[in-house]
C-alpha positions as CSV (number, residue, x, y, z in Angstrom):
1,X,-24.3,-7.2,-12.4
2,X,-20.7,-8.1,-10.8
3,X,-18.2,-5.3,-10.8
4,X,-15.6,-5.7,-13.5
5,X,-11.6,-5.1,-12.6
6,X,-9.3,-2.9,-14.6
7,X,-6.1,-3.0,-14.2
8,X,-4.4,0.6,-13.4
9,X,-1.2,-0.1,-12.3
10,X,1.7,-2.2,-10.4
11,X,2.8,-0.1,-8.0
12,X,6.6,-0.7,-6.0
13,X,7.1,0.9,-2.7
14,X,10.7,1.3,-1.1
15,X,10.2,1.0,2.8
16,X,12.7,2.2,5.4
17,X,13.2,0.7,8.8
18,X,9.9,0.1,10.9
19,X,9.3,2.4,13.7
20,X,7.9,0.8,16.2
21,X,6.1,2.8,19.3
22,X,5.5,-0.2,20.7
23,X,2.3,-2.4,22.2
24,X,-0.9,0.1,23.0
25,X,-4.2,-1.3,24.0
26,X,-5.0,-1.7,20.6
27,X,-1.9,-4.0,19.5
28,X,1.6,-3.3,18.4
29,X,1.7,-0.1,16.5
30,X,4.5,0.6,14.0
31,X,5.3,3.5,12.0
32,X,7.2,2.4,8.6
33,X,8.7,5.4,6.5
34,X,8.4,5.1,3.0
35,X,11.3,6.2,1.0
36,X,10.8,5.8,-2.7
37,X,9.1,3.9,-5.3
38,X,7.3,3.6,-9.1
39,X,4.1,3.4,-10.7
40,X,4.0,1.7,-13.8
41,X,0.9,0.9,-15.8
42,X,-1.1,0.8,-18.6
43,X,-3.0,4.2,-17.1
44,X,0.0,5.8,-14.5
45,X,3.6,5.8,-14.4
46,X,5.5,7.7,-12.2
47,X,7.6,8.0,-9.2
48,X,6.9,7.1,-5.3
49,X,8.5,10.6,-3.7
50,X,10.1,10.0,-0.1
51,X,7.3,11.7,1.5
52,X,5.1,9.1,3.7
53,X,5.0,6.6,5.6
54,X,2.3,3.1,6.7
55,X,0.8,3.5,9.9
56,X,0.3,-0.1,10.8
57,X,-1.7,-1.9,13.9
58,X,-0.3,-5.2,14.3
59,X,-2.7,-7.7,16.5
60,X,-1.3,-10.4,19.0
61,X,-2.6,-13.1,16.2
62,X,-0.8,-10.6,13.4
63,X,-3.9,-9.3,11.7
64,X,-2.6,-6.0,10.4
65,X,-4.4,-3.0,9.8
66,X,-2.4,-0.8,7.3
67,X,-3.0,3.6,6.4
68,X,-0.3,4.3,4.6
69,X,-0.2,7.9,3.0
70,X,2.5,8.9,0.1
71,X,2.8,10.8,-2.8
72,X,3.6,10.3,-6.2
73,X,4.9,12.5,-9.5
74,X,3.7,11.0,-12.2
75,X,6.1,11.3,-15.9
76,X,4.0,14.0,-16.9
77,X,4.2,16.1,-13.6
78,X,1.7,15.8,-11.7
79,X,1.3,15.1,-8.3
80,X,-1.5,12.6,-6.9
81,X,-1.5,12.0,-3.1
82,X,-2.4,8.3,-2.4
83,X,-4.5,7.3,0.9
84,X,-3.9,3.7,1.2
85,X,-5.9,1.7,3.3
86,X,-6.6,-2.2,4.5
87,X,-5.8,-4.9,5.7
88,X,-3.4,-8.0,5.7
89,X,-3.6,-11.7,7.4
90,X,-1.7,-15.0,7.1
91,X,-1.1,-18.1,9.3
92,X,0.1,-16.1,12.8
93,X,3.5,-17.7,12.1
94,X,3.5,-16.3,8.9
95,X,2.7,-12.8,10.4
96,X,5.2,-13.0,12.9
97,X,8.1,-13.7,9.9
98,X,6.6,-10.4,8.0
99,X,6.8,-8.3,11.6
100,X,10.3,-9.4,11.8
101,X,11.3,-8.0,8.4
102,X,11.7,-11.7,6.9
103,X,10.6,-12.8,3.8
104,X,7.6,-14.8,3.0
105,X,5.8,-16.3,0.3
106,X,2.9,-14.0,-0.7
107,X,0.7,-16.9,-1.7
108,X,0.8,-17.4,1.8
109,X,-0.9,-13.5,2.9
110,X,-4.1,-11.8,2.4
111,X,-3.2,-8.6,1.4
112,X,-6.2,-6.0,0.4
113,X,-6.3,-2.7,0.1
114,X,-8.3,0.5,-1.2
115,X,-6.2,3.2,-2.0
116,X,-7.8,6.3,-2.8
117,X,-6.4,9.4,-4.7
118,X,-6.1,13.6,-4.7
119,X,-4.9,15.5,-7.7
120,X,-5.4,18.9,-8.7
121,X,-4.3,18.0,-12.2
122,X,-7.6,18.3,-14.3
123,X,-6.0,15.4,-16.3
124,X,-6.1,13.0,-13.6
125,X,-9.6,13.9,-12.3
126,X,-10.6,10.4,-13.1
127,X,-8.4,9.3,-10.2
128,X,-10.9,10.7,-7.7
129,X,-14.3,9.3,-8.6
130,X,-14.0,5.3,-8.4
131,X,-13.3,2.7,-6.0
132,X,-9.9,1.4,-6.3
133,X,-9.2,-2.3,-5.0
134,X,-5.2,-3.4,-4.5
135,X,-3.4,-6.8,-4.0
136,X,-0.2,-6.5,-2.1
137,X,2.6,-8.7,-1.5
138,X,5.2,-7.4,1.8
139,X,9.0,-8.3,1.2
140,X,11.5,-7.1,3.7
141,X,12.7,-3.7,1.8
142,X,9.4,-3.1,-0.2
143,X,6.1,-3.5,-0.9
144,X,4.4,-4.6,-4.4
145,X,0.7,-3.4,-5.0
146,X,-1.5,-4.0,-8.2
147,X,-4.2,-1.7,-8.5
148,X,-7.4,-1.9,-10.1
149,X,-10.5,0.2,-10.7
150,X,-13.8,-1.2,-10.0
151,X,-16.3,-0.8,-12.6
């Protein structure tokens, strides 16, 4: 039987200026704070808290592998932490506009993630059993996610 999508929430994530430590052996690694944001949805709404940042690995051919690790107070108070893993590929010009903070069409980007979330709010429990898949589309000041759960 396939898995079945359901939609959780769009999800908007204000981003500061990258960090960038510069190229290791694995690739260009970058540091990008995260500074704000909202969750709204048909099952969360809330606010991105300026507590996190994405810990991206950008390869010479700009295959990015993204762990990006924020928290969020949801309307009703309570906190989730958010693990947010994957990855995100385009033409390698295309790549190269997005490391330089331009914008891009996000037609033009495969941007997947699995973010994955801690509560200790007994009403939000349900966060913490299922997979969780995410489209993503970068712009220079933000980051848009939808999230679903898989069923």
């Amino acid at each position: 039987m396939p898995p079945q999508l359901t939609h959780t929430a769009d999800v908007t994530i204000q981003v500061g200026q990258p960090i960038t430590v510069g190229e290791t052996h694995e690739g260009l690694r970058r540091v990008v704070p995260i500074i704000g944001g909202h969750i709204k949805g048909p099952r969360l709404n809330g606010t991105i808290l300026p507590a996190g940042a994405d810990y991206q690995l950008i390869r010479p051919d700009g295959y990015t592998t993204l762990d990006a690790r924020y928290v969020a107070r949801l309307d009703d108070g309570a906190m989730v932490y958010i693990v947010n893993t994957g990855v995100r590929f385009g033409p390698p010009e295309i790549m190269a506009r997005i490391t330089k903070g331009e914008p891009v069409d996000p037609a033009q980007v495969y941007f997947r993630t699995t973010p994955r979330f801690e509560t200790a709010s007994a009403g939000y429990q349900w966060l913490t059993r299922p997979i969780f898949l995410a489209t993503g589309a970068r712009h220079p000041d933000r980051v848009e996610i939808s999230v679903f759960e898989v069923g």
